[in-house]
C-alpha positions in Angstrom: 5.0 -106.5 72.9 3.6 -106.2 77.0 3.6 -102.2 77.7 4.8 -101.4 81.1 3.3 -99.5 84.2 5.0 -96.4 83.1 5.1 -96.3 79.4 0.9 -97.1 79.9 1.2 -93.5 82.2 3.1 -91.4 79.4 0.7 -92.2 77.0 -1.7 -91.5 79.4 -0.2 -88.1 79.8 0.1 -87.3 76.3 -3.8 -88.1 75.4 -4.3 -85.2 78.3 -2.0 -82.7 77.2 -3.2 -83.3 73.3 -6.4 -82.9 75.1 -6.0 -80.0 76.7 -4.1 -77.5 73.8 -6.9 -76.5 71.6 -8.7 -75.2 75.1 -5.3 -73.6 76.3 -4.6 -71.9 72.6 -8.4 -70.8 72.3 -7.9 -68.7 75.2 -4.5 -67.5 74.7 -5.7 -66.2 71.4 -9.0 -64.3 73.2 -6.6 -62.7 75.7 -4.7 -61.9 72.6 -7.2 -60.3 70.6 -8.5 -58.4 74.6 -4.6 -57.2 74.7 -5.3 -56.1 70.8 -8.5 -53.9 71.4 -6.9 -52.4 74.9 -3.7 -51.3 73.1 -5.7 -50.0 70.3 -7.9 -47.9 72.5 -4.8 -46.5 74.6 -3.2 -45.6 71.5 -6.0 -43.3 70.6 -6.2 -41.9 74.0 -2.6 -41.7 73.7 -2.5 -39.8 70.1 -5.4 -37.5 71.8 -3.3 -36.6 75.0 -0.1 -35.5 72.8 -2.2 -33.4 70.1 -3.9 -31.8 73.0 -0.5 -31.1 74.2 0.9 -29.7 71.2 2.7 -32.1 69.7 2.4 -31.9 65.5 -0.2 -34.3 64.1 2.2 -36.3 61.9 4.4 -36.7 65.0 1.5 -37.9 67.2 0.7 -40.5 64.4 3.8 -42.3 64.1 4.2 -42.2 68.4 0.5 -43.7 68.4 1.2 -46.0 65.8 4.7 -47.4 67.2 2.6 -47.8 70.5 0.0 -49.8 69.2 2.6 -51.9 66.9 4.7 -53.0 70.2 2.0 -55.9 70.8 2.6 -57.6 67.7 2.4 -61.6 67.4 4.6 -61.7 65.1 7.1 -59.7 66.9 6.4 -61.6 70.0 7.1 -64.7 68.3 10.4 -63.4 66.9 11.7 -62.1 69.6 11.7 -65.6 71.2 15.1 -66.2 72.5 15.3 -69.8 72.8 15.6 -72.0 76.3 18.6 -72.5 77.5 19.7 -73.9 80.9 
């Protein structure tokens, strides 16, 4: 079977883009785990900021905690709504 001009450049493009999505989800996942750290790090200054300002420890916790939580994969991932046009 004789490949033509353009099915020769879609497979072309296809070998690139294979190419190129271990590099592109490498660092998507480092800016991930960045995001992660930052969140983390607020959250304590968060938890800080409302004990200092009187809020009851147990309180503070679960505020802190639902703060942090909000950058979730998995949540990301399920709160996907699907393309539409």
């Amino acid at each position: 079977m004789v490949r033509t001009q353009k099915q020769k450049e879609d497979g072309q493009a296809i070998i690139y883009i294979a190419a190129a999505v271990p590099g592109l989800l490498f660092g998507l996942g480092i800016a991930y785990l960045r995001m992660r750290r930052r969140a983390r790090a607020e959250g304590k200054r968060f938890y800080l900021a409302l004990v200092r300002d009187g809020v009851p420890v147990p309180e503070a916790r679960k505020l802190a905690d639902m703060y942090c939580s909000s950058i979730s994969l998995t949540g990301m991932i399920r709160g996907m709504r699907p393309f539409t046009s």
